[in-house]
C-alpha positions in Angstrom: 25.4 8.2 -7.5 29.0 8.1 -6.8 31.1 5.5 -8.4 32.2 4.9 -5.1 28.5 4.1 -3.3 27.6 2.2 -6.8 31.0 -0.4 -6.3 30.0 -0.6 -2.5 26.2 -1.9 -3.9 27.3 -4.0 -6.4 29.7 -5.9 -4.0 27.2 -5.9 -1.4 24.9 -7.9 -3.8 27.3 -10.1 -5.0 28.2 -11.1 -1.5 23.9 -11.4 -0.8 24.1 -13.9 -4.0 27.6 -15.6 -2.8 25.4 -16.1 0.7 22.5 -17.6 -1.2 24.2 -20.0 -3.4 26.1 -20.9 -0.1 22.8 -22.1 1.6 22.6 -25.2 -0.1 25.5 -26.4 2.2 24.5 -27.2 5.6 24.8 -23.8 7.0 25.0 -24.4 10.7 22.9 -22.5 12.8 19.8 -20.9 11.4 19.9 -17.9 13.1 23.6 -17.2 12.3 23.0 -17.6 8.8 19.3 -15.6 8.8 21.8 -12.9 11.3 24.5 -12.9 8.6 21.9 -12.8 5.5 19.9 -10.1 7.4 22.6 -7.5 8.1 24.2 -7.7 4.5 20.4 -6.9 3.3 20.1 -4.0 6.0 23.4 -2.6 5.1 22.3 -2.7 1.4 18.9 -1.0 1.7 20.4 1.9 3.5 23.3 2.3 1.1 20.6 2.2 -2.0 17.8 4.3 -0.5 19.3 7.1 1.7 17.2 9.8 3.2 16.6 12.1 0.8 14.1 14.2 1.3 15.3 18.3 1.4 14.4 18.7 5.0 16.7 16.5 6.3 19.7 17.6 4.7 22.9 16.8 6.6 20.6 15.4 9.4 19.4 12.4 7.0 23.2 11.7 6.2 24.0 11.8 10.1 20.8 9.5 10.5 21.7 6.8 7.9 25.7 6.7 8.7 24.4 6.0 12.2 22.0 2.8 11.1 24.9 1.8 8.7 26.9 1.9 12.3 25.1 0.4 14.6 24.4 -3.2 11.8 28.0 -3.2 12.0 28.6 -3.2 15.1 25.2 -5.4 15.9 26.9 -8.1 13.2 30.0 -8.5 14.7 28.7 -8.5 18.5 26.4 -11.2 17.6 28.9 -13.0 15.4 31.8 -13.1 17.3 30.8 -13.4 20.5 27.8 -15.8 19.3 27.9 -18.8 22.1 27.9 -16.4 25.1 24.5 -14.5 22.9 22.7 -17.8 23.2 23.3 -18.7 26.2 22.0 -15.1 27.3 18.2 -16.0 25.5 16.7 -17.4 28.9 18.1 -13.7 30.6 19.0 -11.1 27.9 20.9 -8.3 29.1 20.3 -5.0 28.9 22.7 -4.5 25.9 20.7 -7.4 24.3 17.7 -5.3 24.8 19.1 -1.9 23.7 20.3 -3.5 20.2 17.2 -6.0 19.5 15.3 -2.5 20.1 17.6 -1.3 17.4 17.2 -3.6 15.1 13.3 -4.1 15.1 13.3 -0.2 14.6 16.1 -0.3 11.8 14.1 -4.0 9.9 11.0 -1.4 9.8 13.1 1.5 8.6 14.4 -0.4 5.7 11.1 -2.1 4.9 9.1 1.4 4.4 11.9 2.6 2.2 12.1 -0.5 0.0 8.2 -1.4 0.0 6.4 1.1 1.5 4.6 1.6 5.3 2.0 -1.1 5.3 3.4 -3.5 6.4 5.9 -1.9 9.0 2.3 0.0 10.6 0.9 -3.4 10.9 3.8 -4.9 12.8 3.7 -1.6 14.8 0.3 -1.7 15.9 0.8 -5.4 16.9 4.1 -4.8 18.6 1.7 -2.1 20.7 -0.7 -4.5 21.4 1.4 -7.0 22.5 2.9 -4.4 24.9 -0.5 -2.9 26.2 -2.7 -5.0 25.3 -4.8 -4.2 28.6 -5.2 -0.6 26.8 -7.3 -2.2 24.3 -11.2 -2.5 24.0 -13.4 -5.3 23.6 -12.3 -8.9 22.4 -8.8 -6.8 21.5 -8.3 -6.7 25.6 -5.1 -9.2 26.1 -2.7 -8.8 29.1 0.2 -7.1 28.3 3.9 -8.7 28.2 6.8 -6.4 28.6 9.6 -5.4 26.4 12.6 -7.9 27.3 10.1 -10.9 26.4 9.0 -9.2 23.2 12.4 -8.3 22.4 13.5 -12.0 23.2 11.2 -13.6 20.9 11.3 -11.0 18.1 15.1 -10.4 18.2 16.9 -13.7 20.1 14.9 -16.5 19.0 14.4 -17.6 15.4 10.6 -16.9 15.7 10.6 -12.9 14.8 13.1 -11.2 12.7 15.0 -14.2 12.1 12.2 -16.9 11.5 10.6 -18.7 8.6 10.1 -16.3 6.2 13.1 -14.7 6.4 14.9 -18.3 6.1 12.7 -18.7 3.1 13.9 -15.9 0.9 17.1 -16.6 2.0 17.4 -19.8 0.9 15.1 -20.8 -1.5 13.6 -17.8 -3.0 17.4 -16.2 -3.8 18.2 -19.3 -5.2 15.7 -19.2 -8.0 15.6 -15.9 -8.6 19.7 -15.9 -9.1 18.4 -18.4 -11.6 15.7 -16.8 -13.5 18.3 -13.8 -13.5 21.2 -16.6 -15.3 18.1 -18.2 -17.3 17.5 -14.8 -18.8 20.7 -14.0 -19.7 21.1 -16.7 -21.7 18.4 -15.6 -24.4 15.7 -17.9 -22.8 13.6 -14.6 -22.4 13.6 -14.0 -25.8 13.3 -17.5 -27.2 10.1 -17.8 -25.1 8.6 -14.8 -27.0 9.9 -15.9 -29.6 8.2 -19.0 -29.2 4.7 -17.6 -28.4 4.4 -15.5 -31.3 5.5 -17.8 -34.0 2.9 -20.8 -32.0 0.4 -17.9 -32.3 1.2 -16.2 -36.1 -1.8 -18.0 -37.3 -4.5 -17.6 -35.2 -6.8 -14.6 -34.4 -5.8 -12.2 -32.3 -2.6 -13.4 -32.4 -0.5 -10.9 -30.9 -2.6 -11.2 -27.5 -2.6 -14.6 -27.4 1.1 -14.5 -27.8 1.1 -12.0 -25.0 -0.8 -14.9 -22.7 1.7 -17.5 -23.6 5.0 -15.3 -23.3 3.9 -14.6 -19.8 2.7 -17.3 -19.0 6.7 -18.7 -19.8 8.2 -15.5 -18.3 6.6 -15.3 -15.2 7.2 -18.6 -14.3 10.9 -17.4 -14.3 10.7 -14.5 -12.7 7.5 -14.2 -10.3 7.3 -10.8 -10.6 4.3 -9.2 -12.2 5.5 -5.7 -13.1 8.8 -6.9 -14.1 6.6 -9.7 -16.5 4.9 -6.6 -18.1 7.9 -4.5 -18.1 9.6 -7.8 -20.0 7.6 -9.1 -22.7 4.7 -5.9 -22.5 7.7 -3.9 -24.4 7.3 -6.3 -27.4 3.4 -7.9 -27.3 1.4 -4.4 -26.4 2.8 -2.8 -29.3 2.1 -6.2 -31.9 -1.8 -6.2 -29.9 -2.3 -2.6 -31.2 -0.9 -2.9 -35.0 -3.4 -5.7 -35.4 -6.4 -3.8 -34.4 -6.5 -4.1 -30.2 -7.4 -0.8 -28.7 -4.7 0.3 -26.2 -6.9 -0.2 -23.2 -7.5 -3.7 -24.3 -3.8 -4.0 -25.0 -2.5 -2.9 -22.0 -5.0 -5.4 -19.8 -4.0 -8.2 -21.5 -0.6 -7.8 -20.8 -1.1 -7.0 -17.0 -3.7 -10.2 -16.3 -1.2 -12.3 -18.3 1.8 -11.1 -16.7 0.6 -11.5 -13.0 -0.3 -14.9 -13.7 2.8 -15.7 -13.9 3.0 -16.1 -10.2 0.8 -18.9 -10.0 2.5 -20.4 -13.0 4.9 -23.1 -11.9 7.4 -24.2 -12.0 8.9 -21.5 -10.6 6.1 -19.3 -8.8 5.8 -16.4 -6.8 8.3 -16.0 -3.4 4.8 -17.0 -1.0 4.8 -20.7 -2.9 8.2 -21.3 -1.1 6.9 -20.3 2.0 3.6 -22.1 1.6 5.9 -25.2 1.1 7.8 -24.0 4.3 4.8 -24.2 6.8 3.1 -27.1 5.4 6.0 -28.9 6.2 5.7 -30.2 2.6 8.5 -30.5 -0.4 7.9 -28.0 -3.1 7.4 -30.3 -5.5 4.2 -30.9 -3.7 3.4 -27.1 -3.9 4.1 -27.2 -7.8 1.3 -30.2 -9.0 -1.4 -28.6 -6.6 -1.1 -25.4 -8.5 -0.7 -26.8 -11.8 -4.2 -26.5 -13.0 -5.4 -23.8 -11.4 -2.5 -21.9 -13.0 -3.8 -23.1 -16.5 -7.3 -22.2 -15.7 -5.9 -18.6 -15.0 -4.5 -18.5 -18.6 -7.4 -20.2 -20.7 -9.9 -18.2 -19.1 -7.6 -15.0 -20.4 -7.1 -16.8 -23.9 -10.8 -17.4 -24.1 -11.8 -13.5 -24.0 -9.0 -12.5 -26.3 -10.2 -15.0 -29.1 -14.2 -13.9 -28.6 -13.0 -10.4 -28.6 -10.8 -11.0 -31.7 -13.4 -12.7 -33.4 -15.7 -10.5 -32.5 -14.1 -7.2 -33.5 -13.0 -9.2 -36.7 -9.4 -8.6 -36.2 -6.5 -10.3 -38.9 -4.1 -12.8 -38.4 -0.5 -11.7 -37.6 0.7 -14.3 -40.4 4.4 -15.6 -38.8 4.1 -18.7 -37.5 6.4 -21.7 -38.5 8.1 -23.8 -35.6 11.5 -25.1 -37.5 13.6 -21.8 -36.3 12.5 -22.6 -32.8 13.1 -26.3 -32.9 17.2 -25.1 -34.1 16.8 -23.6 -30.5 15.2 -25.7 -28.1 17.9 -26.6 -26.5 17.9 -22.9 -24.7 15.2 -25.0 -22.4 17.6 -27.4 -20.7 17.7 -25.9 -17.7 14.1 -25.7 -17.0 14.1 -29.4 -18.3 16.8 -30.2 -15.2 15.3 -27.8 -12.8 12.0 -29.7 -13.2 13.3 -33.3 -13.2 15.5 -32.6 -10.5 12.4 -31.3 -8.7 10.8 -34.3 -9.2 12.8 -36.8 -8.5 12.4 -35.6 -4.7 15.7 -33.6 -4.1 15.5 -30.0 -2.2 14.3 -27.2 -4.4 17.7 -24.9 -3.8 19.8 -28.1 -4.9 18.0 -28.3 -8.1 17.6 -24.5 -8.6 21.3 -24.4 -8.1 22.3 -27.2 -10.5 19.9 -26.0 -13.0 21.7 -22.4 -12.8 24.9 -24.5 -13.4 23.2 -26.1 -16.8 22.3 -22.2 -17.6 25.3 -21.0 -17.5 26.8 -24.0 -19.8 24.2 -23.0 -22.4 24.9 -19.7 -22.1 28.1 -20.4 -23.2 27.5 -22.4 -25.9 24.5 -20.5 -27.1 26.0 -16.7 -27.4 29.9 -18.3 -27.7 32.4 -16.0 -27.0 29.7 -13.8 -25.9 28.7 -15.3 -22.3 31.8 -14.6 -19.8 32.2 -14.4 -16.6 31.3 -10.5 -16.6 27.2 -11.6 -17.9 27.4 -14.1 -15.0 28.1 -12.0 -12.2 25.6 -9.5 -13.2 23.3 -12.2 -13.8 23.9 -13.1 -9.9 24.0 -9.4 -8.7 20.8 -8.8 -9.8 18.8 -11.6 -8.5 20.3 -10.1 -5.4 18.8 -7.1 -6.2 15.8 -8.5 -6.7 15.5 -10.3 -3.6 16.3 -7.6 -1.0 12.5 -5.9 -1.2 11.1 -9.6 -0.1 13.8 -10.5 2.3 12.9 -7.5 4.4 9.6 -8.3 3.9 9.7 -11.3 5.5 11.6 -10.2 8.5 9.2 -7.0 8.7 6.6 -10.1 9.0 8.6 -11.8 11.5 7.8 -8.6 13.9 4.1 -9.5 13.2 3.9 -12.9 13.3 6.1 -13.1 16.9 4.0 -9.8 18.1 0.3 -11.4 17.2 2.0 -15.4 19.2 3.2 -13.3 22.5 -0.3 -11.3 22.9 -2.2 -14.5 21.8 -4.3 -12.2 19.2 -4.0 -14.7 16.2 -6.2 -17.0 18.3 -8.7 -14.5 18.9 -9.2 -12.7 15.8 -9.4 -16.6 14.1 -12.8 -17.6 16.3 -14.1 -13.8 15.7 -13.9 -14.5 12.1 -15.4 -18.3 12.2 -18.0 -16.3 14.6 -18.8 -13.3 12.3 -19.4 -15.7 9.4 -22.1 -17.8 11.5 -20.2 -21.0 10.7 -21.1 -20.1 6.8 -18.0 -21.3 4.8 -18.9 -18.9 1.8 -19.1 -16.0 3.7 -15.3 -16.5 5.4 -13.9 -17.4 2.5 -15.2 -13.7 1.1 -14.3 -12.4 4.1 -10.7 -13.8 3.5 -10.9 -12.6 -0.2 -11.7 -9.4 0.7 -8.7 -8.5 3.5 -6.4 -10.0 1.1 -6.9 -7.5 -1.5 -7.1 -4.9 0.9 -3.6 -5.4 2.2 -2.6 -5.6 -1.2 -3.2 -2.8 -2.1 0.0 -1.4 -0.2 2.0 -5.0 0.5 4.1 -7.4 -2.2 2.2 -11.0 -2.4 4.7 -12.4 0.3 3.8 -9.5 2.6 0.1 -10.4 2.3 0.1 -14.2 2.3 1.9 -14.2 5.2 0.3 -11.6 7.1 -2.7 -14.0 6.5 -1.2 -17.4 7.7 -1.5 -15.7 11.5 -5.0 -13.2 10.6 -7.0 -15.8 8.1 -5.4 -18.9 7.0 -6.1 -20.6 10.4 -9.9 -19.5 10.7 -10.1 -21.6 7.4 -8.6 -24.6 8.1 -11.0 -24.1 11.4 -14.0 -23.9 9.2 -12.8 -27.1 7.3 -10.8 -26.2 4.7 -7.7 -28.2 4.0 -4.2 -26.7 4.8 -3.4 -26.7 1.2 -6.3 -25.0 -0.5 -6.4 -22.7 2.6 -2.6 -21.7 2.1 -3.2 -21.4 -1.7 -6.2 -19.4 -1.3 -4.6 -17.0 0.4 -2.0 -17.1 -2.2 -3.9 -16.3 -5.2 -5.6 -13.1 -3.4 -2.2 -12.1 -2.3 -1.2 -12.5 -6.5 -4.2 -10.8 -8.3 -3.9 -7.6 -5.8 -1.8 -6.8 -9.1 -4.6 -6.6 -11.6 -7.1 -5.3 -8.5 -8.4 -1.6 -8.6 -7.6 1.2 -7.0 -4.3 0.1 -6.9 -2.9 -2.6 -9.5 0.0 -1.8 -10.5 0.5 -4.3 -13.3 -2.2 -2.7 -14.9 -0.2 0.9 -14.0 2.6 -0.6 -15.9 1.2 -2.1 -18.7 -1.0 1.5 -18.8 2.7 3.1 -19.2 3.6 1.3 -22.0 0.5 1.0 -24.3 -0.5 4.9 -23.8 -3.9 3.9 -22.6 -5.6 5.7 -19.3 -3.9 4.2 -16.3 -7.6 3.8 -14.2 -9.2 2.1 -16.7 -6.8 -0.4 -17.6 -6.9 -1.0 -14.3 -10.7 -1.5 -14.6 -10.6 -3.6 -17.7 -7.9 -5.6 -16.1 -9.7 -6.6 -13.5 -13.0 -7.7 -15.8 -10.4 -9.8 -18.5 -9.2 -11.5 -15.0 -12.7 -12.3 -13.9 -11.2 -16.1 -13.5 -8.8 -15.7 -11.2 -11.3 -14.7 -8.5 -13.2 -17.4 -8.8 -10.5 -20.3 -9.4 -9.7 -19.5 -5.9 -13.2 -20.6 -4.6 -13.2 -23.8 -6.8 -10.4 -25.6 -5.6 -11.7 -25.2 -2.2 -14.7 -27.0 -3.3 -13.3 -28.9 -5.8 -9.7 -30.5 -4.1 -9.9 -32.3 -7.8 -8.6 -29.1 -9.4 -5.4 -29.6 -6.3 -5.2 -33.2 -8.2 -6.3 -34.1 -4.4 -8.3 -37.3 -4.9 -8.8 -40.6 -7.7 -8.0 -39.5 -11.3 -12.0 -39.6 -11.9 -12.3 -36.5 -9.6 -9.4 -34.7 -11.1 -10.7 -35.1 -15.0 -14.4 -34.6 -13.8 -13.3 -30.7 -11.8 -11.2 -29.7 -14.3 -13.6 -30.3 -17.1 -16.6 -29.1 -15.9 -15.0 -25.9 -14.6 -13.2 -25.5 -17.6 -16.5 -25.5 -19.3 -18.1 -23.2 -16.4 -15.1 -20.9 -17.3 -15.7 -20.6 -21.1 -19.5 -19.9 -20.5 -18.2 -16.9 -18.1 -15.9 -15.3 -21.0 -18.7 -15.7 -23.2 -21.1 -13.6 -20.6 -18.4 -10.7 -20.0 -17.4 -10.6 -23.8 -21.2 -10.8 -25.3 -20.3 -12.5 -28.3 -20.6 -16.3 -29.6 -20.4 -17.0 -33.3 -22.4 -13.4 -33.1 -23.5 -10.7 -30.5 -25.4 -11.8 -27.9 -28.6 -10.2 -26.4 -28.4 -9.8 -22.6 -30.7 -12.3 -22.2 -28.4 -14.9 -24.2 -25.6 -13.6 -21.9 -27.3 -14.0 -18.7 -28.0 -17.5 -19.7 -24.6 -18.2 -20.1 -24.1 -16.5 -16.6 -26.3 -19.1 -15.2 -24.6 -22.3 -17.0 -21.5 -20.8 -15.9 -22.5 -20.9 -12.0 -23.7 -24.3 -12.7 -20.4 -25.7 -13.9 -18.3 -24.1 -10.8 -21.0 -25.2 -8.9 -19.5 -28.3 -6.4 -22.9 -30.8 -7.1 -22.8 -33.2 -9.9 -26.3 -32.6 -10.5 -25.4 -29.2 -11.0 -22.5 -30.2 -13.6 -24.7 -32.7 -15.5 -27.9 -29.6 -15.7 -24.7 -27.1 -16.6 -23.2 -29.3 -19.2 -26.9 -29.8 -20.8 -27.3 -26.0 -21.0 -23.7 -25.2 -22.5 -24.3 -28.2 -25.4 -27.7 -26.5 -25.8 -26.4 -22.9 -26.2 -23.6 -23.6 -28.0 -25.1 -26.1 -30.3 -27.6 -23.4 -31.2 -25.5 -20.8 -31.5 -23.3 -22.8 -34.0 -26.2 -23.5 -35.8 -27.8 -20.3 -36.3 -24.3 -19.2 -37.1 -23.4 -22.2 -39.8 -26.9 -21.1 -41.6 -26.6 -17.6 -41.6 -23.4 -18.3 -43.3 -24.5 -20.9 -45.9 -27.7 -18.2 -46.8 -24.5 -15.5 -47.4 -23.0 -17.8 -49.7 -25.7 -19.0 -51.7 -26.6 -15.0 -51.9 -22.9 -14.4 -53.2 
């Protein structure tokens, strides 16, 4: 790459971040700002990712010169001329048409180079059916609209290209990830490892455990799977192995703890800002719901390493000691102001941005002379970076979304679903479960969560689900596509770095994650676990799952105190379903069992023991 192209880029994603930080002001019309945000993010994506494939040769230069051209001169027709463009949104002309036709093809051109086809097929095939709809069989059979109405609502109105979830990574998302990018510059990264392995240097299995809770801080930071296991996977899959944790087992660990940190708040995943967005809720809102189901995630991981560890009879790493991280602790003021400021009920982006500000003073004061201005800006280029891939995203959605509204489809396909599950709650939310990993496989999380609010999300709430757990479902699917077989790539990339086969990681990611496919079907039953309800509901669904959870580690690990017979573990497989089970019959019978098993397996064990020792 030219030194030329690469100061062009790294301009072009200062001014992405200089446009993000700027969205805490009132920024005056939504669609001028989403217009302005929009085309600097265009212009990017075809300036890093040409066309470069052989056959294209000078053609592929001509072709991306020509997209380059026509955002430029698309931006400053729109821009300048911007009163006389809205008042043409009852009657577009036919240069309105020509360019919005443009655009849509250059939003889906960008999204398939950044994240792949998916998603741009999708909006495609909707854009098709919208258009000739009375082409289509069956209960897909819709009267068609024509293309200056769908080019209206996609391209003038601020329901397509420029809607929602464009406005959300545009505001909020950038905002936080320019802050996760300061935050990290700082040291915080390496404090939190720090952290976890000297609060995990005496306990078994200590290395994986410190793997769980290094995540577990990281990804609430950044929200990114792969770029969790890329982070702290460098550092904790190595430690895993020394102590005795097969490579396979290594490389899991890292990949189910790293993609929890999208769930982890308070900083989650891009799709909790949108879920915010459409409920029409604060984010703050978004962050208690998700709280314990979030710490489910991670104890349900922590419980298999420790049977495992305990059952392969693995050391203990031997560093622990907390006084060098106490000399340090104040490396976590800004996630101390970002969450107060949260709470005290001011906007997300307002507190995302002062909290950048206190990372930048601690920066400063933590690495002296160190920290200038030069670690800042690159700190701010690239959570730009970072952000581009979901931006598009959520335009490329936008197509979708306005597409599936014009050809009324969303309404359909929501009373076929309630209809093919026969009014059976269980069965849609499967049904749910089961399209969400499915478009995962070739979508980020934001793609697939909100490619469900118009396919899925409303068929729940239809069926009685509550906008919240029907959002959040949705949500978690859209997460643990990461750790999901065939294609879970935080297993790939944990795979990469611990040398183990890339398939079965995958695999044996997906069995050390068994609890975050079923923490999504609990809170739907169990609105305690969404601290929805008196504090008695809240205590009683988070302790009786949390028990339910335990007895499920202790059926896919086969150990407790000693190997278990399958008989023992199917036992356990039964309390388990019990606990999760939403009856409190069920609980008290599940609770009864688990005392019982555990009790008698604590027993056998404690004599077995004391015979060894009076032997010795």
């Amino acid at each position: 790459m030219s030194n030329a192209r690469l100061a062009l880029i790294q301009s072009l994603k200062l001014l992405l971040a200089t446009l993000g930080l700027l969205s805490i002001l009132t920024v005056g019309d939504i669609y001028l700002y989403n217009h302005t945000f929009l085309s600097v993010a265009l212009f990017l994506a075809f300036v890093t990712r040409p066309l470069q494939f052989r056959r294209f040769g000078m053609v592929g230069k001509i072709i991306d010169f020509l997209c380059l051209a026509v955002i430029v001169v698309e931006f400053f027709r729109v821009t300048v001329w911007f009163d006389e463009f809205q008042a043409r949104l009852i009657i577009p002309s036919r240069t309105d048409i020509v360019f919005g036709v443009l655009m849509v093809l250059l939003v889906l051109e960008a999204t398939r180079r950044l994240i792949g086809w998916v998603l741009p097929a999708f909006a495609v095939l909707f854009m098709l059916h919208a258009l000739y709809g009375h082409y289509f069989p069956g209960f897909l059979n819709s009267s068609p609209s024509d293309l200056k109405t769908l080019i209206k609502y996609i391209y003038m109105d601020t329901s397509g290209i420029y809607g929602i979830p464009l406005l959300v990574m545009a505001t909020y998302v950038i905002v936080f990830l320019l802050f996760a990018e300061t935050l990290n510059s700082t040291g915080v990264g390496k404090y939190f490892t720090d952290s976890a392995i000297r609060l995990t240097g005496n306990m078994v299995g200590g290395p994986a455990k410190a793997a769980v809770l290094s995540s577990a801080f990281m990804g609430s930071v950044s929200g990114s799977a792969v770029a969790n296991v890329v982070g702290t996977g460098t550092f904790t899959i190595p430690l895993m192995k020394r102590i005795g944790f097969s490579p396979l087992f290594a490389g899991s660990v890292e990949a189910v703890a790293s993609t929890g940190g999208q769930i982890m708040p308070p900083i989650m995943g891009a799709a909790a800002f949108l879920i915010a967005q459409y409920l029409g809720v604060p984010y703050r809102d978004i962050v208690i719901a998700a709280f314990i189901p979030a710490v489910m995630y991670y104890l349900g991981v922590y419980f298999q390493i420790d049977l495992r560890a305990r059952k392969e009879k693995l050391p203990v790493m031997g560093k622990a000691g907390t006084r060098p991280l106490l000399r340090e602790i104040y490396l976590l003021i800004p996630l101390a102001v970002l969450v107060a400021i949260i709470f005290a009920g001011m906007s997300a982006t307002l507190a995302a941005f002062i909290a950048l500000l206190s990372a930048i003073v601690v920066g400063m004061f933590h690495k002296k002379g160190e920290y200038t201005s030069r670690n800042i800006v690159h700190s701010l280029v690239q959570g730009a970076g970072s952000v581009l891939a979901v931006a598009l995203a959520g335009s490329c959605a936008g197509i979708l979304i306005g597409s599936l509204f014009i050809s009324g489809l969303g309404i359909k396909l929501t009373d076929i679903l309630v209809d093919m599950a026969g009014g059976n709650l269980p069965v849609l939310l499967i049904f749910a479960a089961i399209l969400a990993l499915i478009l995962g496989m070739g979508m980020t999380t934001s793609a697939v969560y909100l490619t469900l609010v118009v396919l899925v999300i409303p068929a729940l709430i239809k069926a009685g689900v509550t906008p919240l757990a029907a959002h959040l479902f949705a949500f978690y699917f859209g997460c643990i596509c990461a750790i999901t077989p065939p294609v879970a790539l935080a297993a790939y990339a944990a795979a990469s770095i611990s040398g183990a086969n890339v398939s079965k990681t995958g695999w044996q990611a997906f069995r050390l994650g068994f609890a975050a496919y079923l923490i999504p079907f609990m809170f739907v039953y169990r609105e305690g676990l969404l601290f929805r309800g008196s504090a008695l509901d809240v205590l009683s669904d988070a302790f009786f799952c949390l028990i339910g959870i335990f007895m499920f580690s202790v059926f896919m690990e086969g150990w407790l105190f000693k190997n278990l017979s399958w008989a023992w573990r199917l036992y356990a497989l039964g309390t388990g379903i019990l606990l999760i089970y939403p009856s409190i019959w069920a609980d008290l019978a599940g609770l009864l069992l688990a005392a019982f098993f555990i009790g008698l397996r604590y027993g056998f064990w404690k004599s077995k023991a004391g015979k060894a020792e009076a032997a010795g």
